[in-house]
C-alpha positions as CSV (number, residue, x, y, z in Angstrom):
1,X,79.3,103.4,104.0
2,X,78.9,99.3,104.9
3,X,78.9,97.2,101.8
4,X,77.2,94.1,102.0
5,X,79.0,91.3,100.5
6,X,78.7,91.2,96.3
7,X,80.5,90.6,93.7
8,X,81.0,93.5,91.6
9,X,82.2,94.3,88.1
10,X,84.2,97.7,86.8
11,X,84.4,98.5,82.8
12,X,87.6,98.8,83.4
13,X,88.5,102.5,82.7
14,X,88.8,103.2,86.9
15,X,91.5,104.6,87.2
16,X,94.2,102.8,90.4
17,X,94.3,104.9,93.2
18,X,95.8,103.4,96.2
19,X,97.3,99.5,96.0
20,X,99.0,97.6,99.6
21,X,99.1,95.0,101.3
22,X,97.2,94.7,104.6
23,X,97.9,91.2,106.5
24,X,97.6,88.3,103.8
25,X,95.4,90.6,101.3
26,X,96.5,93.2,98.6
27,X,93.7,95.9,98.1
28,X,93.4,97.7,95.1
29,X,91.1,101.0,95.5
30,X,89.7,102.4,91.9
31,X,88.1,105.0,91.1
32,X,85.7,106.8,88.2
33,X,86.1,109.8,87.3
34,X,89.5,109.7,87.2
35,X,89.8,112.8,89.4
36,X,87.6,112.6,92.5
37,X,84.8,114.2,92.2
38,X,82.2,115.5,95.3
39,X,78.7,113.3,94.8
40,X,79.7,111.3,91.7
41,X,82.9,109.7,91.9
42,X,82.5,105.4,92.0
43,X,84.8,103.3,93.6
44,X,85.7,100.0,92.9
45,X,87.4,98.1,95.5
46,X,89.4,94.4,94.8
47,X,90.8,91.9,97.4
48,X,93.1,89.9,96.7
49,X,95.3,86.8,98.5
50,X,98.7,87.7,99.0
51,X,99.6,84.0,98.8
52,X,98.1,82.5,95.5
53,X,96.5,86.3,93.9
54,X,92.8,84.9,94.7
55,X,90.1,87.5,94.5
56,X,88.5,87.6,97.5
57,X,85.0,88.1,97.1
58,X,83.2,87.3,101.1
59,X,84.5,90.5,102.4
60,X,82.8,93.3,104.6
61,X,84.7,96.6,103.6
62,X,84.0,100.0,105.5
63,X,85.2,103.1,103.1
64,X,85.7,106.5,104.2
65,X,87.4,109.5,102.2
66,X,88.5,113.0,103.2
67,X,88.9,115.7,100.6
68,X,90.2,119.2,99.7
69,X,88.3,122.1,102.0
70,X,85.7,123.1,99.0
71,X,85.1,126.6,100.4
72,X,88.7,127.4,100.4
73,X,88.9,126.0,97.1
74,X,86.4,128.3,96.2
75,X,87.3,131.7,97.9
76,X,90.9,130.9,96.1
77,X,89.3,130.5,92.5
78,X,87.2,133.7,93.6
79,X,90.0,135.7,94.3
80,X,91.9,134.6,91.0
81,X,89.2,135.8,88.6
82,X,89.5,139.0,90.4
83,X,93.5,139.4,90.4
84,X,95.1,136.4,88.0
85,X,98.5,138.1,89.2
86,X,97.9,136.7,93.0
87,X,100.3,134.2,93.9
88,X,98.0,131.8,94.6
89,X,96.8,132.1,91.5
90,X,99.9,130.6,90.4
């Protein structure tokens, strides 16, 4: 997903997920729900200067995620309502 360049606004219950430094620049990466969540999760995304804590706000910013295997995820909670005593289960 490419972002174009606007200023944006969080209510301020997103929950910190990932904060470093890249070059002069701390990123801060939010998100809501607090728990990722496959088609309805929001991020909120903040830039800052390293050298005076400026928000940046002219910035192009690519995001990508990756994510737990959701069949697997799946076949295990499938499994467990069959046989709770499973290890997996566990």
């Amino acid at each position: 997903m490419i972002l174009s360049p606007k200023t944006a606004y969080a209510n301020g219950r997103a929950t910190l997920v990932s904060s470093q430094e890249q070059g002069p620049y701390r990123i801060d990466v939010s998100i809501i729900p607090g728990r990722a969540v496959l088609f309805n999760t929001h991020i909120s995304i903040l830039i800052r200067s390293l050298a005076d804590e400026t928000i940046i706000t002219q910035a192009s910013v690519s995001v990508s995620a990756t994510g737990q295997d959701v069949k697997a995820e799946a076949d295990k909670a499938r499994a467990c309502s069959l046989d709770s005593s499973l290890p997996v289960c566990h």
